[in-house]
C-alpha positions as CSV (number, residue, x, y, z in Angstrom):
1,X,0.0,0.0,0.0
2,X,2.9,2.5,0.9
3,X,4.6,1.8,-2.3
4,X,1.2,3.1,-3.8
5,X,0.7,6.1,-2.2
6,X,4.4,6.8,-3.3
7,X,3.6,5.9,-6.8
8,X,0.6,8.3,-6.7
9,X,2.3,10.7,-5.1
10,X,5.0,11.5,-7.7
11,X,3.0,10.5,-10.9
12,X,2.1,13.8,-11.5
13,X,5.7,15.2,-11.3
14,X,6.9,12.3,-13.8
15,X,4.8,13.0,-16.0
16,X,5.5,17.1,-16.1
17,X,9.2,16.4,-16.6
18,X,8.8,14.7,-19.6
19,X,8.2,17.9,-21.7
20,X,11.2,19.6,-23.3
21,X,13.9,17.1,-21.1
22,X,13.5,14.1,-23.4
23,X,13.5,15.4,-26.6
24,X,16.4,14.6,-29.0
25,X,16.9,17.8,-30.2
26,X,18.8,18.6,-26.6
27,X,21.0,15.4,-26.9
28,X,23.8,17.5,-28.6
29,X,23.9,20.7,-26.5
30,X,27.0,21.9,-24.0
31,X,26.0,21.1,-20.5
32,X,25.9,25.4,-20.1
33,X,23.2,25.1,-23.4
34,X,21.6,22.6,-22.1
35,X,20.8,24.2,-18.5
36,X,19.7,27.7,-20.7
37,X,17.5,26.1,-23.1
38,X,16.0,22.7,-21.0
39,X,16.3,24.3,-17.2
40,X,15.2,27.7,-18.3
41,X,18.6,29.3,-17.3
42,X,20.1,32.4,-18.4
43,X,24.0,33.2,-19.3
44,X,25.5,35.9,-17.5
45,X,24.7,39.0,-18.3
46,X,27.5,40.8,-21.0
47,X,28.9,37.3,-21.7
48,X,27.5,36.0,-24.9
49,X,29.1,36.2,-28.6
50,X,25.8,37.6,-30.0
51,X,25.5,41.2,-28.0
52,X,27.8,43.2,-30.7
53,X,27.2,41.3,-33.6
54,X,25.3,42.5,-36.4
55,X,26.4,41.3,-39.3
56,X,23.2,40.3,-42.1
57,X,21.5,37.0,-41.2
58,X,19.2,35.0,-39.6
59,X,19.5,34.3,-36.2
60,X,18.1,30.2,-35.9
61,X,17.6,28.1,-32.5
62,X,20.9,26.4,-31.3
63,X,18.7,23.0,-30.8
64,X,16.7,22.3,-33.8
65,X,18.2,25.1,-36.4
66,X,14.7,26.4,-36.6
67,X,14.8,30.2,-37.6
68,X,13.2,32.9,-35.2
69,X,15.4,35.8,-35.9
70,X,16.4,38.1,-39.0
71,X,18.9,40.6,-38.3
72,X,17.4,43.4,-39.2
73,X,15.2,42.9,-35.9
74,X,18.3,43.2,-33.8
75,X,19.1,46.4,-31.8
76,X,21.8,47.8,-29.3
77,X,19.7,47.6,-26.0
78,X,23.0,47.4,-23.8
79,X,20.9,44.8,-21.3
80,X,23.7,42.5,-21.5
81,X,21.8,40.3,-23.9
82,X,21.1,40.4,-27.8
83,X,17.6,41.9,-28.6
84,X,15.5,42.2,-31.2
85,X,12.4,43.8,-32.1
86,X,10.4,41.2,-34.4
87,X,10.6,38.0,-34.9
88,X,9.8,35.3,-37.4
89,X,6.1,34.9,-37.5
90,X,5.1,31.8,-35.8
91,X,9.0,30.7,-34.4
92,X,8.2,31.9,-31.0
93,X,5.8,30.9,-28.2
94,X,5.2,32.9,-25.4
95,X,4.5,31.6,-21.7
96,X,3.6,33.5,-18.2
97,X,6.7,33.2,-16.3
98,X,6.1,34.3,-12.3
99,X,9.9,33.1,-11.7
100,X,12.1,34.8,-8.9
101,X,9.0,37.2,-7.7
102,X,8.6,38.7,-11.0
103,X,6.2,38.7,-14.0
104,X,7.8,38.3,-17.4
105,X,7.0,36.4,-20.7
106,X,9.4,33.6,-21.4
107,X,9.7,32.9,-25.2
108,X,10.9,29.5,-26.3
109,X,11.4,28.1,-30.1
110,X,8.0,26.9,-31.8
111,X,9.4,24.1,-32.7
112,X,11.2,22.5,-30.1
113,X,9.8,24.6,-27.4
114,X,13.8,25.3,-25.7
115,X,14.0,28.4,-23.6
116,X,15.3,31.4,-25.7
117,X,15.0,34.4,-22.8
118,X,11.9,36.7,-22.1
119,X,10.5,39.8,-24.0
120,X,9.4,42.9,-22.8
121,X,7.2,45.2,-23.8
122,X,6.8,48.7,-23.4
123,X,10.2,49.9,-22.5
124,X,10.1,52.6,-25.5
125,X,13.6,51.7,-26.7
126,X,12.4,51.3,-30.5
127,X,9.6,52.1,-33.0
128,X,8.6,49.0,-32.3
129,X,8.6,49.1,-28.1
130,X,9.3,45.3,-28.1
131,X,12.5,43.9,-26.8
132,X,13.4,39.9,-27.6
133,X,16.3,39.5,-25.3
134,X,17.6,36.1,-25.7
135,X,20.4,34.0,-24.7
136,X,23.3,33.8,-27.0
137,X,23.9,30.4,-26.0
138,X,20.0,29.8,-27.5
139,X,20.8,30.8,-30.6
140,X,23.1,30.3,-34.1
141,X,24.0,32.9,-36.4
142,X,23.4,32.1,-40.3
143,X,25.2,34.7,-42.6
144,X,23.8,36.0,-45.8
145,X,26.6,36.3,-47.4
146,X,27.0,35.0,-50.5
């Protein structure tokens, strides 16, 4: 019977853990990509290769290479993290995220649903007032050049 009650118990949590964790687009990730895009984790602030780069692109998710960014979205925001102001229609989902007492949107890849970073909204820093910041570890850069 106690053996039971224990299964019972935990069912629930096995079952929400087997979202984003066992997909095979993860199995290739760093350790540090892994914990940003499966754990929901974020790079330190100022320490990713994407924050000064704008060179013509598309930015594309580091797991499954699907594209959410074009570089003409990107802005200077000096946050610490790349941002940009659009996105791809349809390569981004959006979820409540009530983390560490505050209330953000986290924004993960359509496709694979790994954790990109949050946007904000209403900050006023471009035309736009929409602010994508992302983790560079999150993302690849494809260049346009030819």
């Amino acid at each position: 019977m106690k053996k039971i009650l224990l299964i019972l118990l935990f069912f629930p949590f096995f079952l929400s853990s087997q979202n984003i964790k066992s997909s095979s687009y993860f199995d290739e990730l760093t350790p540090e990509e892994r914990r940003i895009m499966v754990k929901k984790g974020t790079e330190r602030a100022g320490s990713g290769i994407y924050i000064d780069h704008f060179d013509k692109g598309v930015y594309i998710c580091k797991a499954c290479n699907n594209p959410l960014f074009r570089s003409e979205f990107k802005f200077k925001s000096d946050c610490g993290w790349p941002s940009f102001d659009d996105e791809i229609k349809g390569a981004i989902l959006r979820y409540p995220d009530y983390s560490y007492g505050m209330k953000r949107v986290e924004i993960c890849c359509a496709n694979c649903k790994g954790h990109l970073g949050h946007v904000f909204e209403g900050e006023k820093i471009t035309e736009k007032n929409i602010r994508h910041c992302v983790n560079s570890l999150s993302i690849k850069f494809v260049s346009n050049k030819e």
